[in-house]
C-alpha positions as CSV (number, residue, x, y, z in Angstrom):
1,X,-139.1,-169.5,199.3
2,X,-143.0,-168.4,199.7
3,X,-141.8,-166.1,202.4
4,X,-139.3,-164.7,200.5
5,X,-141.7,-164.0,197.8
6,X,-144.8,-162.6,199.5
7,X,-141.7,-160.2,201.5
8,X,-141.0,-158.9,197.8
9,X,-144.2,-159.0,196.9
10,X,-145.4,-156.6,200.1
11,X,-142.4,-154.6,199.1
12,X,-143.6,-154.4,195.8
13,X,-147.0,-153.1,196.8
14,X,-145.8,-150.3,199.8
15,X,-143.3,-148.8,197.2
16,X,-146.6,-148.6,194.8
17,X,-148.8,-147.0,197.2
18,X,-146.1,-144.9,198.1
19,X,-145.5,-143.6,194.8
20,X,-149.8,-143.6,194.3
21,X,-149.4,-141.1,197.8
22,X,-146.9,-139.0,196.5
23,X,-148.0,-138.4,193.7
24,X,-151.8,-137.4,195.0
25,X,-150.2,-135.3,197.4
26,X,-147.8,-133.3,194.9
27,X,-150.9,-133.0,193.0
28,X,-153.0,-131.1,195.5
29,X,-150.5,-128.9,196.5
30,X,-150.5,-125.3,195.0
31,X,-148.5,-124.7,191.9
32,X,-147.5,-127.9,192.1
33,X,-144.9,-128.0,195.1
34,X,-143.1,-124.9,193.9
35,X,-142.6,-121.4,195.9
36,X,-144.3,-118.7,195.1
37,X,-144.8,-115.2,196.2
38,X,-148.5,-113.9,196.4
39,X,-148.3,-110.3,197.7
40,X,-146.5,-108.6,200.2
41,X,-147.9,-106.8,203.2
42,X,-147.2,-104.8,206.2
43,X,-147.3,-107.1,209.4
44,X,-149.6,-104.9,211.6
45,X,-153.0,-107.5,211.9
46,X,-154.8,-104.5,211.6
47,X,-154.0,-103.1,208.2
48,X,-153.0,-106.6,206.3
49,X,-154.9,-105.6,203.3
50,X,-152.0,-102.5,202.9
51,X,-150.3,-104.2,199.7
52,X,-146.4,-103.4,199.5
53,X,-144.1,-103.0,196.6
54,X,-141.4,-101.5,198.7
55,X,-140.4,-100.8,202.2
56,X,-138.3,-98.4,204.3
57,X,-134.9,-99.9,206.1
58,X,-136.1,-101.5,209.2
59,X,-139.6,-102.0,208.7
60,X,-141.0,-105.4,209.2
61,X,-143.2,-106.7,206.3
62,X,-145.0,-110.0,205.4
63,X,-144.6,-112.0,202.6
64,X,-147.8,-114.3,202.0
65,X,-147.3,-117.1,199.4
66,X,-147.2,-121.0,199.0
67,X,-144.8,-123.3,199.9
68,X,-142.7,-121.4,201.5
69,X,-141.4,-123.4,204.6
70,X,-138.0,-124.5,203.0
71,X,-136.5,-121.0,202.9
72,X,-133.2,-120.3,203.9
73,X,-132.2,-117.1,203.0
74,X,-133.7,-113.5,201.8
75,X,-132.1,-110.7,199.9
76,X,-133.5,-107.2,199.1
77,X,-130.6,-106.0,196.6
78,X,-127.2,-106.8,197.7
79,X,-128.1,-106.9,201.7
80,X,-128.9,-109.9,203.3
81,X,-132.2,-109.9,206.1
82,X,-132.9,-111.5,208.8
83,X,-134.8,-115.2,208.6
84,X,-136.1,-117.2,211.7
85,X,-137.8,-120.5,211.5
86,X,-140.6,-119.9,213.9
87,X,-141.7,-116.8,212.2
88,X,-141.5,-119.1,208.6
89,X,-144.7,-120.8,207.6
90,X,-145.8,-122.7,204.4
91,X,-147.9,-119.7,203.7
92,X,-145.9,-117.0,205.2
93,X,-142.3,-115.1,206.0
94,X,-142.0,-112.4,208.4
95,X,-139.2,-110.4,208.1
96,X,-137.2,-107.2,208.3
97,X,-135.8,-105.2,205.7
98,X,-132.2,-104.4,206.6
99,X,-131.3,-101.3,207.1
100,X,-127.6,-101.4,205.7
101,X,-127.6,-99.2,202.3
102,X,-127.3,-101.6,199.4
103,X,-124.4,-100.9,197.0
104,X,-125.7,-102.6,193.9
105,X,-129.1,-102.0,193.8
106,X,-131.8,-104.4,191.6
107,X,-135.2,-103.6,193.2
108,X,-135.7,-107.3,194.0
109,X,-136.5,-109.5,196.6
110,X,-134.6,-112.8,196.5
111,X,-135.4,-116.3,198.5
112,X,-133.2,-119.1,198.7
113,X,-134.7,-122.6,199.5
114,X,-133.0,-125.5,200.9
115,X,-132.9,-127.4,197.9
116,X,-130.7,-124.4,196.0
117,X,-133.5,-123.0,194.0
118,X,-134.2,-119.1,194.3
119,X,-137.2,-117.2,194.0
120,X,-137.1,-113.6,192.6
121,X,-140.3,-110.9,193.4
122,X,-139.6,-106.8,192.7
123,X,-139.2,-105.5,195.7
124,X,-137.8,-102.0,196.0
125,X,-136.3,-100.6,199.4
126,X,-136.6,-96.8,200.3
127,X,-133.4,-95.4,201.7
128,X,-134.6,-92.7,204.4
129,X,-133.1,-89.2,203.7
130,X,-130.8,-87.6,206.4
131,X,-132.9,-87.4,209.8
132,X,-130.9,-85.0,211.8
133,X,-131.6,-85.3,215.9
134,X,-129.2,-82.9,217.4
135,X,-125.6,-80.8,217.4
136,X,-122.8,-81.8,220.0
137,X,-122.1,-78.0,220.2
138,X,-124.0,-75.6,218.5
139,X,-121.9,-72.5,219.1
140,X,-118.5,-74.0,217.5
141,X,-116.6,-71.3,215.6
142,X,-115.4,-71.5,211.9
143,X,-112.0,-74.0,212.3
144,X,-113.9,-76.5,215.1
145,X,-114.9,-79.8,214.9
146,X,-118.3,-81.2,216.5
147,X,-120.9,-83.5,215.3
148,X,-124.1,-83.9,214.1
149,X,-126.1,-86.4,215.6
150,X,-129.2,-88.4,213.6
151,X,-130.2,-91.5,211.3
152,X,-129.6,-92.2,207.8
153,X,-126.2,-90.3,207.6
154,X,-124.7,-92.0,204.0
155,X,-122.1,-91.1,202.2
156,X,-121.2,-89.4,199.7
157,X,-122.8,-86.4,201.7
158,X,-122.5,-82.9,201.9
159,X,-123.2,-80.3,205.5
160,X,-124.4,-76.8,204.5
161,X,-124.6,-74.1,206.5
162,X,-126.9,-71.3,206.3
163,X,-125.2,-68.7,203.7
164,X,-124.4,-71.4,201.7
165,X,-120.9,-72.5,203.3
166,X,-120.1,-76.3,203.2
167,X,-118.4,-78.3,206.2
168,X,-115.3,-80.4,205.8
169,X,-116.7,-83.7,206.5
170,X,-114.3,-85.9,208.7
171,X,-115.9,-88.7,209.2
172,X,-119.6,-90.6,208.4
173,X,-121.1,-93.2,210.3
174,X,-125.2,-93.6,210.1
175,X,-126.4,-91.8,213.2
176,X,-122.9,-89.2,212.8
177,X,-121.2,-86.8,210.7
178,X,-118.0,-85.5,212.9
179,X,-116.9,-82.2,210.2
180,X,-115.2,-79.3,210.4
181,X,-117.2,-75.8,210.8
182,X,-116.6,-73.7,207.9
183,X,-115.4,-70.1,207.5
184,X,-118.5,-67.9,207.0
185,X,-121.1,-70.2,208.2
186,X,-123.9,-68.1,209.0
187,X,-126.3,-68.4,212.1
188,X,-128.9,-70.8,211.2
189,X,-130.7,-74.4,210.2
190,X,-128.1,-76.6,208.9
191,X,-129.2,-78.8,205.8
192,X,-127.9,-82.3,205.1
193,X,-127.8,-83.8,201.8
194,X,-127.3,-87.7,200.5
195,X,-128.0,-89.3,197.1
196,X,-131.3,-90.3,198.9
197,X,-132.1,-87.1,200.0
198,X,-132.1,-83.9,201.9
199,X,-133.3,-82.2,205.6
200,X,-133.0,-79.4,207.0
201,X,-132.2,-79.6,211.5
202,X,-134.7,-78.0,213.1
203,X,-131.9,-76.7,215.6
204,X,-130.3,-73.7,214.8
205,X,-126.2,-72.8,214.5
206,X,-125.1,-70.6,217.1
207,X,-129.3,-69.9,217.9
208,X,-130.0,-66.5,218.9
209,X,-133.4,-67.5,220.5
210,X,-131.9,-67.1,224.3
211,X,-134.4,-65.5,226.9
212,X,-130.3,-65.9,228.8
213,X,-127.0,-65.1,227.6
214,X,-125.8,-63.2,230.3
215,X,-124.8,-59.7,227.9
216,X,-127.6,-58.2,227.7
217,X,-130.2,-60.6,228.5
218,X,-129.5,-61.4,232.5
219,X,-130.9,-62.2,235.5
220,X,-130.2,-59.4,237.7
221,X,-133.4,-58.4,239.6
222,X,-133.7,-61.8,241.3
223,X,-132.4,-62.1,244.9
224,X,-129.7,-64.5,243.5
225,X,-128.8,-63.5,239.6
226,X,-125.4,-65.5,239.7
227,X,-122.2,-65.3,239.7
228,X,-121.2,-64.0,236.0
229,X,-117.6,-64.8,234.2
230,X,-116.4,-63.8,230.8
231,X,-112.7,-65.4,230.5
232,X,-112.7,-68.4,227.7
233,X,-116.8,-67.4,227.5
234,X,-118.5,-68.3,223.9
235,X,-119.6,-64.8,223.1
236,X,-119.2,-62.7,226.1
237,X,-120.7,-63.2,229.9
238,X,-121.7,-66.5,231.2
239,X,-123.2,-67.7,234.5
240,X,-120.9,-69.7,237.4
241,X,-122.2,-72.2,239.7
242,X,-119.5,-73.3,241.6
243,X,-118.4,-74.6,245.2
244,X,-118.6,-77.8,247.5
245,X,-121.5,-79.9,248.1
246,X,-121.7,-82.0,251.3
247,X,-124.0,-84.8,251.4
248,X,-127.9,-83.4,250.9
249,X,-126.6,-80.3,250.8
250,X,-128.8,-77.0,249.9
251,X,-127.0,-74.2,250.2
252,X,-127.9,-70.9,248.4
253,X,-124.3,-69.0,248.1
254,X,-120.8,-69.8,248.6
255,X,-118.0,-67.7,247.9
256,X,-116.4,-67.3,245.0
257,X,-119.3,-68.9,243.1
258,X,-122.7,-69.7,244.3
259,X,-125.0,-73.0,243.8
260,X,-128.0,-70.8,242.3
261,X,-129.0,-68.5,239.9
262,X,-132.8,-66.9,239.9
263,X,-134.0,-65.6,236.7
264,X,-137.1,-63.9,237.9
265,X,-139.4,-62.0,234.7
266,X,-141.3,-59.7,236.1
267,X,-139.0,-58.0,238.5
268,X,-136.0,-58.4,235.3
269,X,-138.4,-56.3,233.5
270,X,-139.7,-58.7,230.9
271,X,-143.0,-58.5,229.1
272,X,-145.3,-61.2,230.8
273,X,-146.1,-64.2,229.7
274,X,-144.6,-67.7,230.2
275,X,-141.4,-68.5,228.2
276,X,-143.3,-71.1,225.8
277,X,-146.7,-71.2,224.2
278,X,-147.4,-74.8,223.0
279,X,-147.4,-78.4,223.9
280,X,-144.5,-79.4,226.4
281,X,-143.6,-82.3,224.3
282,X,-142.7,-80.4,221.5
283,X,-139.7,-78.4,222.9
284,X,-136.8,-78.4,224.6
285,X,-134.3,-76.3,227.2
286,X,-131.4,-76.1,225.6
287,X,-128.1,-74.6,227.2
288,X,-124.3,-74.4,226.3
289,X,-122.5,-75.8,229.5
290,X,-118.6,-75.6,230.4
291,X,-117.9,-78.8,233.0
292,X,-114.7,-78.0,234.9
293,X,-115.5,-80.1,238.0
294,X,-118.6,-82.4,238.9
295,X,-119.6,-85.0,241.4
296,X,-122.1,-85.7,243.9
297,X,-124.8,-82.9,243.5
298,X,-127.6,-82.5,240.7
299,X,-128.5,-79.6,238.9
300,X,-132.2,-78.8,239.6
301,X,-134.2,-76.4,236.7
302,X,-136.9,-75.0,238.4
303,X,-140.0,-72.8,236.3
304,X,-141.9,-70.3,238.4
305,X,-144.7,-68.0,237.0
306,X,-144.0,-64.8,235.5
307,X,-144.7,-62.9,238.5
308,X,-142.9,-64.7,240.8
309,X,-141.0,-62.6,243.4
310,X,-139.3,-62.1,246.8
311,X,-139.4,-65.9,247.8
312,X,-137.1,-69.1,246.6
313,X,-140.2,-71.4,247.2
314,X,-139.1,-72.2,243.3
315,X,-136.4,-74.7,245.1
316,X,-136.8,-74.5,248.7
317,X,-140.6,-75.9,247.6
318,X,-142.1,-77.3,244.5
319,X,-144.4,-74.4,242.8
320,X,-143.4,-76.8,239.6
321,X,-142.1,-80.1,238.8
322,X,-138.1,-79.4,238.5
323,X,-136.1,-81.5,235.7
324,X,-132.5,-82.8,236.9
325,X,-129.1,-82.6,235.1
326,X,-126.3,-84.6,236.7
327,X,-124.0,-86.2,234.0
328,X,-121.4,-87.6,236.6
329,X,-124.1,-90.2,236.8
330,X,-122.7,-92.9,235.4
331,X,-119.7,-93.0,237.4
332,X,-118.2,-92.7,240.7
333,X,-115.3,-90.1,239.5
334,X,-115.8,-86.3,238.8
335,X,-117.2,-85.6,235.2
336,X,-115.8,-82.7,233.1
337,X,-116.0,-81.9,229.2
338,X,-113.1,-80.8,227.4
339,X,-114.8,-77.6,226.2
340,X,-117.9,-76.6,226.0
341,X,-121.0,-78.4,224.7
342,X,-124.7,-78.0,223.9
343,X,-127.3,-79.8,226.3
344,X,-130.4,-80.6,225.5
345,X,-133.3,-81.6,228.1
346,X,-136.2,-82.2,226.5
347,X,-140.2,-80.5,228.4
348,X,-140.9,-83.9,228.9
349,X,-138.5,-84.4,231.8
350,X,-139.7,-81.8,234.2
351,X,-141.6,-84.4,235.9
352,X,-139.8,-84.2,239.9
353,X,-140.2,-82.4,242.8
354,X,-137.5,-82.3,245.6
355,X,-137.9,-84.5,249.1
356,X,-136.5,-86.4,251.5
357,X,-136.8,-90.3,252.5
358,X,-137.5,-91.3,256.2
359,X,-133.5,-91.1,256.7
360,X,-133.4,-87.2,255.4
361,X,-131.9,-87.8,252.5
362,X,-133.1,-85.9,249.1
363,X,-134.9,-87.7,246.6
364,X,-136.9,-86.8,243.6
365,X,-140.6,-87.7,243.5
366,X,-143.1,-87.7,240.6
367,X,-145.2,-84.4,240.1
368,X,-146.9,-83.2,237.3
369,X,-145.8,-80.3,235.2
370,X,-147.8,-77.3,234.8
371,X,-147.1,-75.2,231.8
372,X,-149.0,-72.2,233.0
373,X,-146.7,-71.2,235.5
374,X,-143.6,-70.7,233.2
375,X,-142.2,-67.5,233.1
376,X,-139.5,-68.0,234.9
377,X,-136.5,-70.1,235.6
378,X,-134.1,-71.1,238.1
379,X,-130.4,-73.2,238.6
380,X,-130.0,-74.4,241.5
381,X,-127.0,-77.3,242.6
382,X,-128.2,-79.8,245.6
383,X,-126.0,-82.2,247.2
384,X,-126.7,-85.9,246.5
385,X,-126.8,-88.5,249.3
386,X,-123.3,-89.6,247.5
387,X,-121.6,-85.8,248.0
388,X,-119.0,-85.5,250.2
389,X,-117.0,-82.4,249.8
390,X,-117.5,-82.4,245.9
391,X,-116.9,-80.1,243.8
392,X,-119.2,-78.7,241.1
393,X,-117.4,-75.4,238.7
394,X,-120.1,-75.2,235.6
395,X,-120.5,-72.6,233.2
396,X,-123.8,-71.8,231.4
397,X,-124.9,-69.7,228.7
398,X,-127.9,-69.2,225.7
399,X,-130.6,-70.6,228.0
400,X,-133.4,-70.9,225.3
401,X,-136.2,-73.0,224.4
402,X,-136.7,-73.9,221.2
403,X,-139.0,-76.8,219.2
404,X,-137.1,-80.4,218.8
């Protein structure tokens, strides 16, 4: 029985102490056990003291509190974000805010413990206005559909042309609006507008910046202007590369079509100077291109200075790093586009210059690009180390370059 008795006794004493524990610890802990939000921050370490009150969609903040370990869940508005246990402290939550639009919207932050309780802080998110990046075709007539390409496309929303003419919107999804072009668009910016917002593209509708379009602003002059066509064109003449490309081929004519086309400035008559002023990384080639046929060869875009004449060192060398176009890329079949689109190669990407390996094949090595000696351009096709007979048949027209 004395056993028995000291056993409840011990008992008696641990579930004392324990509750003595307890209630010291509870005690010492802030606000008395409870969550609580203390400020919200941005995460960078180096600008933590940049307070918050709201965020934009996608931007990782920090919420800096006590007793926050527990949490489960976090809502900004209607929209549930994104929680991970090693990135939750007793001190801290990282998180994102989401990105999906809310559709009932309270300006608050909620969290959800494990226990069921919920803790409420204003919070407001900042839906981005329209960001648009770039057109699938830019020279669509009134009656076509194409799309606009961005971020932050949400509807209700409206597509306004220059003139004032509105687009008959077919479909929305956040980084595209696929519409119909409206009768009496105007050439011009195109401005999209949401209930968060509006922009203006920086690209142009049916641009009329072209230094090419084949009419009356060609390449004849050049040893190797092109081959021109007009049937099914977008506004008149437009340039034909076309033939079959053997393996490493580089072959200047072929005919019926041709692999190059020189534009060469000074001897075309134009007033010298190089075809940009500015920072390469701020603009962009842009072209309207018909695929009919593709495989196995690459498109080379070569600059050459303003004065450049009476040699095709512009391909047959490197007098400046070349970019590449070859959207058969992906694939092993021959590419083709149903009609004709807008490309867009960015300054950035005329980084190569043409070789060969040790087994002869051509390859594209890393050069640096010199924006002084642009005053010219060339196309030229070359034969990959995958041709074999292939085909190219493109069409090109309103070379231009423009600012993103």
């Amino acid at each position: 029985m004395k056993i028995i008795y000291r056993s409840i006794l011990l008992l008696a004493i641990t579930i004392a102490l324990a509750g003595v524990y307890t209630s010291c610890s509870e005690d010492n802990l802030a606000n008395n056990g409870e969550p609580m939000i203390k400020y919200i921050r941005v995460s960078d370490p180096a600008s933590a003291d940049s307070l918050l009150i709201g965020g934009f969609q996608d931007n990782m903040i920090v919420i800096v509190g006590e007793n926050l370990q527990d949490a489960r869940e976090i809502w900004f508005n209607d929209q549930q974000g994104p929680l991970v246990s090693t990135f939750i402290t007793s001190k801290t939550i990282f998180t994102v805010v989401p990105t999906e639009v809310p559709k009932e919207i309270t300006n608050k932050m909620k969290i959800v413990f494990g226990n069921g309780k919920t803790l409420e802080h204003d919070f407001f998110v900042a839906i981005s206005r329209p960001e648009i990046v770039s057109m699938d075709f830019e020279f669509a007539q009134p009656g076509e559909v194409t799309t606009l390409r961005g971020n932050f496309f949400y509807e209700p929303l409206t597509v306004t042309f220059s003139g004032g003419a509105v687009g008959e919107v077919i479909k929305v999804e956040e980084n595209s609006i696929e519409f119909k072009v409206p009768s009496g668009a105007q050439p011009g910016p195109i401005t999209v507008k949401t209930a968060f917002g509006e922009s203006t593209s920086s690209l142009r509708y049916r641009d009329n910046r072209a230094f090419l379009n084949y009419d009356n602003l060609t390449a004849s002059g050049s040893w190797r202007a092109g081959t021109m066509g007009s049937t099914g064109g977008l506004d008149g003449n437009y340039l034909i590369l076309k033939g079959v490309l053997d393996k490493n081929q580089r072959t200047e004519d072929y005919s019926g079509g041709g692999y190059v086309s020189e534009f060469w400035s000074k001897a075309n008559g134009r007033p010298e100077g190089n075809l940009f002023t500015g920072l390469p990384d701020t603009y962009v080639l842009k072209f309207e291109a018909k695929v009919v046929n593709w495989y196995g060869s690459y498109l080379n875009m070569c600059f050459t200075p303003w004065d450049h004449n009476n040699n095709n060192g512009e391909y047959w060398g490197n007098i400046n790093a070349r970019a590449i176009w070859g959207p058969w890329d992906s694939g092993t079949t021959p590419y083709k586009t149903k009609d004709w689109i807008t490309v867009t190669i960015p300054l950035t990407e005329f980084k190569y210059q043409i070789a060969s390996d040790a087994s002869g094949n051509v390859e594209y090595q890393a050069m640096k690009f010199d924006p002084s000696k642009t005053g010219g351009l060339t196309f030229w096709m070359v034969g990959s180390p995958l041709a074999n007979a292939s085909p190219v048949e493109v069409y090109f027209d309103n070379v231009r370059i423009v600012p993103k």
